[in-house]
N, C-alpha and C positions, 0 to 999 in steps of 0.2 A: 504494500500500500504506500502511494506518495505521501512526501513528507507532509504536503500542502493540507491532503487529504487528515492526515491525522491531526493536524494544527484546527482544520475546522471539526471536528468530532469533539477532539477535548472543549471546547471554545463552548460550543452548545452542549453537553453535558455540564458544565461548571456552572452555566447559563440558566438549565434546569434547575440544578442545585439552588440556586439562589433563587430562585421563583418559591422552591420550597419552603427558604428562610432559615437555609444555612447562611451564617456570620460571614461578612464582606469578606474578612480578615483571610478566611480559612480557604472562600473562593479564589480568591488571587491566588493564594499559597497552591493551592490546587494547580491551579491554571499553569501556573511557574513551574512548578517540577515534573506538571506531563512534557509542556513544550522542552524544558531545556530537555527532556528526555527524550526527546524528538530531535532535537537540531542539534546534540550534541554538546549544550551548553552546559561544561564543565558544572557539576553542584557546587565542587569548593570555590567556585567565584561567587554563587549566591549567599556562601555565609560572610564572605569578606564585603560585599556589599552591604550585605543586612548590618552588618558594625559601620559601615562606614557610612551607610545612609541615616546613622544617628548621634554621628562624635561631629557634634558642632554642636558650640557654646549655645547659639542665639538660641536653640531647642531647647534649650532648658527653663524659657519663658515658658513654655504649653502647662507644664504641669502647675507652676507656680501661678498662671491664671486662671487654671480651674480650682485651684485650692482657692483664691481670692475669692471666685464666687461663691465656694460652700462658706465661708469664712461672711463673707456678705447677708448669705442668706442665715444664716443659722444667729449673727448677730443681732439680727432683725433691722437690721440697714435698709434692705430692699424693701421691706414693710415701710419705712417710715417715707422712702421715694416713692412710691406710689401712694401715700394720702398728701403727700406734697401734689404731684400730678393732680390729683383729684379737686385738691382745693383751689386747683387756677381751673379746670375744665368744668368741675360740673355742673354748673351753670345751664350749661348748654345739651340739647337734647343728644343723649347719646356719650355725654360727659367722663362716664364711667368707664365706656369702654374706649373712649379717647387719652382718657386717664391710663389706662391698662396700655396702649400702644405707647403714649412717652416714656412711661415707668419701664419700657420693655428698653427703650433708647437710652434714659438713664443706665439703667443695669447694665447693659451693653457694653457702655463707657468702663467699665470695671471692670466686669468679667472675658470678655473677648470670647465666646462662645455662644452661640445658637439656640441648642438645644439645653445649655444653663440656663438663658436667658427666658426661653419657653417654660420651662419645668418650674423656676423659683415663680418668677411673675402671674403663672399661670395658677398655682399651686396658691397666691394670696386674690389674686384676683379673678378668678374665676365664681368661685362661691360666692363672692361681693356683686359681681354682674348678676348672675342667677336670683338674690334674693333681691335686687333690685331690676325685678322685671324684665331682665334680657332674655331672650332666646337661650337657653345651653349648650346648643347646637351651634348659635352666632357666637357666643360665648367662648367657648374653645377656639371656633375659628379665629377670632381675636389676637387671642394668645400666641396658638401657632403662627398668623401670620407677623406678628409683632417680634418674636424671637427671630425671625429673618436678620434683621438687621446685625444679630450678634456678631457675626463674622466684616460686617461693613464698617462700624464705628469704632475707632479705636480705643480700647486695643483690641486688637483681630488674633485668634491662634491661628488661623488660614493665614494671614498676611505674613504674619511669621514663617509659616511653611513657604509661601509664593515665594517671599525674597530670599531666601534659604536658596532655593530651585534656583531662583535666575539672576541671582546675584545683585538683587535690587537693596539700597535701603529700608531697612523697614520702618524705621524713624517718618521717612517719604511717603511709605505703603501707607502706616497709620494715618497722616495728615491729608493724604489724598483720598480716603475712604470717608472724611468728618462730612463735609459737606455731600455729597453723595446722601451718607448716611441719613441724616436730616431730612434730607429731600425723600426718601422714601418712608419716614417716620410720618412726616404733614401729607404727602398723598394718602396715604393709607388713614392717617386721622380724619382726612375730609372724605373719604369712601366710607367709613364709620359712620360720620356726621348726616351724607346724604340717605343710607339705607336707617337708622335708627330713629329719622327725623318722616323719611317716609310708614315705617313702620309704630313710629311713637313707642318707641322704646326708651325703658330707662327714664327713673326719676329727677327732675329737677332741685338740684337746692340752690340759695341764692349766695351768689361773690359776694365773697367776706374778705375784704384785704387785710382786716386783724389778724383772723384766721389762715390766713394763705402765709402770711410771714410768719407767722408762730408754727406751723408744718415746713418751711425752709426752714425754721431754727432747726427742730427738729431732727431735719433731715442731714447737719451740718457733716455728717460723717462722711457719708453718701459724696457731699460734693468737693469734701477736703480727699475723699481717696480718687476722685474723678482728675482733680486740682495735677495730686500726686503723677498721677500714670501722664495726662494731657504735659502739663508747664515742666515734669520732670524729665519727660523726654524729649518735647521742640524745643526745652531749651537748654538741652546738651548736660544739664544736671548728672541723666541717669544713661543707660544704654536702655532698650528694650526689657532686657531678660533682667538687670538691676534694678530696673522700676516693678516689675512682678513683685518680685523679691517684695520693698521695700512697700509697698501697696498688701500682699499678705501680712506683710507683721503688724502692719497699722491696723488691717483690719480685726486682725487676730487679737491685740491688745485692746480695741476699741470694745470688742465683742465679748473680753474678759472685764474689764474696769470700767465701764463707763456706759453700757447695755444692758449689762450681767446676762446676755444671751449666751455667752459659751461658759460651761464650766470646766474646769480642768480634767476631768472624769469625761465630756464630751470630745474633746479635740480626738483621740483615739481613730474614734467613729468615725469623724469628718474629714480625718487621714486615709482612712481606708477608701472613704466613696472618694474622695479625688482622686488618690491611686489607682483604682478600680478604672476611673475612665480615661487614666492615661496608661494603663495598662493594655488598653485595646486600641487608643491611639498613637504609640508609640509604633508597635509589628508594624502597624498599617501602614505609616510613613516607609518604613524597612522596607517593606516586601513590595508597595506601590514603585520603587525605586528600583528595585530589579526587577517589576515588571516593563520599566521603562524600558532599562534594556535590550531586553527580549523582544520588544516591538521592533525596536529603531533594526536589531537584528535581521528582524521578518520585514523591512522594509515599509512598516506600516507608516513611519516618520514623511516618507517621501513620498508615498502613495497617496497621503494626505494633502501634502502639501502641493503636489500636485494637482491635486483636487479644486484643490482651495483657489488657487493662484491662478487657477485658467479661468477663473471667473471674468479677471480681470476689470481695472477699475478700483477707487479706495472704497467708495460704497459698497458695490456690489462682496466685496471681499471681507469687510468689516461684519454684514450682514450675515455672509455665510459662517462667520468665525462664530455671531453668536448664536444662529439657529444650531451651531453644534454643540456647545456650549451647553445650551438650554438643554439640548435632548439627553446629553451625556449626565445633563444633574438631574436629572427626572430620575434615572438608572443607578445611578451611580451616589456612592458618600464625598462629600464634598475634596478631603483630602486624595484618595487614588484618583482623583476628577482631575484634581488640580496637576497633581505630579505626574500623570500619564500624558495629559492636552498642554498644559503650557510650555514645558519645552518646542510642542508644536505650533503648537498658534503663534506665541508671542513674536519670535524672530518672523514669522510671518507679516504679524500686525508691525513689527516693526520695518520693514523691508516699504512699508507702503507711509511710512512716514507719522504711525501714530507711534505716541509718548508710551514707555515700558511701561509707566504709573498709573498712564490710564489708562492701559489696557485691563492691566491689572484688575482696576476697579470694574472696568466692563465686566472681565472675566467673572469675579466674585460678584458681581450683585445679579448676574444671570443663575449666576448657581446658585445663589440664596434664593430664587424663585422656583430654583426646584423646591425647596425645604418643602411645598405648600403645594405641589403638581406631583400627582399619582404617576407610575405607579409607586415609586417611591413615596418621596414627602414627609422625610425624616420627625421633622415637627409637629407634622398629622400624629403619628406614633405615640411622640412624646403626649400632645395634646390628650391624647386618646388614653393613655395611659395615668395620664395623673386627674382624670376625669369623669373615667369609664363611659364617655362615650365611644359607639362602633366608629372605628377611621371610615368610613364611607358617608356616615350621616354627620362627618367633619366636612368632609370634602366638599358637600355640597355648597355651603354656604361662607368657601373662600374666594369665589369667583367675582365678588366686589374688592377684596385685596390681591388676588391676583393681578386685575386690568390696570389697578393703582398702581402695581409694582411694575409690571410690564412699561407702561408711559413712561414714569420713572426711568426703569431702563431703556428706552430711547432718546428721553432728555438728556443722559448721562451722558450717554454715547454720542450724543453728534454735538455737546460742548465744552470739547476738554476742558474749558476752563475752570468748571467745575469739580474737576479732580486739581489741575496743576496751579490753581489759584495760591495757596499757602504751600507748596513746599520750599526744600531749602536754598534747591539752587539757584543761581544767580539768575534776579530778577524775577524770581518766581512769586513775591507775595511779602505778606507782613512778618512773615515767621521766618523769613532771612534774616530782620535784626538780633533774633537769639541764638543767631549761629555762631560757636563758639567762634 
């Protein structure tokens, strides 16, 4: 049997597998040791990969941002950012769960993850929407789409991976996702605003700016560890992976003294579930990286690109990068998305004259629209799981934050500006002046 032959057998069997809802992690792994068993690619370069696709310092930011957000959450930080949110929005029809999407944007700011951002926000503000007359169904969908944003607002654990991959800033990565970010936060606020306002959902109460200031006091933790990770790293203070660091301890100690949300007898616990999820995101990185290989091997790099490039045209080619883009996060977990396509695309998207940074940002805020597009829709899951609604009777009622996000990502994309506005280099924006 041709080699080709047996490349496409394995490909759709592993394929299956995952239909069935065997672990991304294990697919790949799979996938990798039939092929290199097909084409002869040595095993012992896959373990030497798998070590090298994880000895770099900047990595050592992932886990230290997801501890930040149990550390967040268990403080009760994110509780007190989302009755902040609430006391400038609720006002207005649908307040609450406009409330629920900032607070998802706040938290974001901190945690640099997705499915943190869904699971904490969701987990306080879900039950809040539900006894305040929303939908349960609109409800979750709220959530889930609101955690999108985790991987666009800095700090990003994606963005970290991206610049890792292509040798980009991530200082850059971070500050060119803020704006971006933003902008899909108020689209998706005002898709909230029109369907709640049609529906008449959700209770009114009236703007209290006593009250609204006295919820920022409150929240002052929330926006001194936002303060921390944003001004410590544009302005050359911290690196990346030292502002993690220095953003966990703060929140850690805020959480023991000054909360009394963690106690010493909990941090344990709260160690275990971070590790727990950087235990599955660690391999994944690994083994996504020697599946890169093994593509560029079989030619898939070129085939691609070839693909792409006869399009020809900056449009038309831009276009094709993200209808792939989009299709591959629908399928796909955002990291092997990212380190299988971007070595492709990007020299692509750069070859036609768009900025590494905002492609970047294309790239990832495409993929964030999978989070919420079946069949996948990671944050569907989540949503579905800390809810106990069926993911399908999620599904239905994301298709007003869908279209929000979608526009968004067309805004994005045909205005650099909006990504390369604030970063560092020369003549890029305001955030040049605190360039060491």
């Amino acid at each position: 049997m041709a080699d080709s032959t047996w490349v496409w057998l394995i490909s759709i069997l592993v394929s299956v597998l995952f239909f069935l809802g065997v672990p991304i992690f294990l697919i790949i792994g799979l996938w990798v040791v039939g092929i290199s068993l097909v084409i002869d690619f040595t095993l012992a370069n896959v373990g030497v990969t798998l070590y090298e696709g994880l000895n770099f310092y900047g990595l050592l930011a992932l886990p230290l941002f997801i501890l930040t957000g149990d550390f967040i959450k268990a403080a009760g930080i994110a509780q007190r950012l989302s009755d902040f949110a609430y006391s400038i929005l609720g006002w207005l029809r649908g307040g609450l769960a406009m409330s629920a999407l900032g607070a998802c944007g706040l938290f974001a700011a901190i945690s640099g993850s997705n499915s943190a951002t869904t699971a904490t926000i969701g987990s306080i503000m879900h039950p809040e929407m539900t006894k305040g007359g929303y939908d349960k169904h609109f409800a979750a969908a709220t959530v889930a789409a609101g955690g999108t944003v985790g991987i666009i607002i800095p700090p990003s654990i994606i963005f970290i991976v991206y610049g890792f991959l292509m040798n980009l800033s991530i200082s850059d990565l971070f500050m060119g996702g803020l704006i971006p970010g933003i902008i899909m936060v108020v689209a998706m606020q005002l898709a909230c605003y029109i369907v709640c306002k049609r529906k008449g959902w959700g209770a009114l109460i009236k703007f209290d700016l006593k009250n609204t200031i006295t919820k920022g006091g409150q929240a002052y933790l929330g926006f001194t560890a936002i303060f921390i990770v944003i001004f410590g790293i544009y302005g050359g203070i911290f690196s990346p992976t030292e502002a993690a660091g220095v953003t966990a301890g703060f929140c850690l100690l805020s959480g023991i003294f000054i909360t009394k949300g963690i106690t010493i007898k909990s941090i344990p616990n709260i160690l275990l579930r971070s590790g727990q999820i950087t235990g599955l995101l660690a391999p994944l990185i690994a083994v996504s990286i020697v599946m890169q290989q093994i593509l560029s091997l079989l030619g898939a790099r070129a085939y691609i690109t070839e693909i792409i490039t006869s399009f020809g045209g900056y449009y038309a080619i831009l276009l094709a990068c993200m209808i792939l883009v989009f299709i591959t996060g629908t399928f796909l977990e955002t990291l092997p998305d990212v380190i299988i396509l971007a070595p492709i695309l990007a020299p692509i998207a750069a070859s036609i004259g768009i900025d590494p940074i905002h492609f970047a940002v294309i790239f990832l805020v495409g993929d964030a629209i999978g989070f919420i597009t079946p069949p996948y829709g990671l944050n569907l899951y989540v949503a579905s799981g800390i809810t106990g609604i069926p993911y399908f009777r999620i599904v239905r009622h994301t298709w007003p934050y869908f279209i929000a996000l979608m526009i968004s990502w067309i805004i994005i994309a045909l205005w650099p500006t909006l990504t390369t506005a604030l970063l560092f280099h020369e003549g890029a924006g305001i955030f040049q002046l605190y360039k060491p």
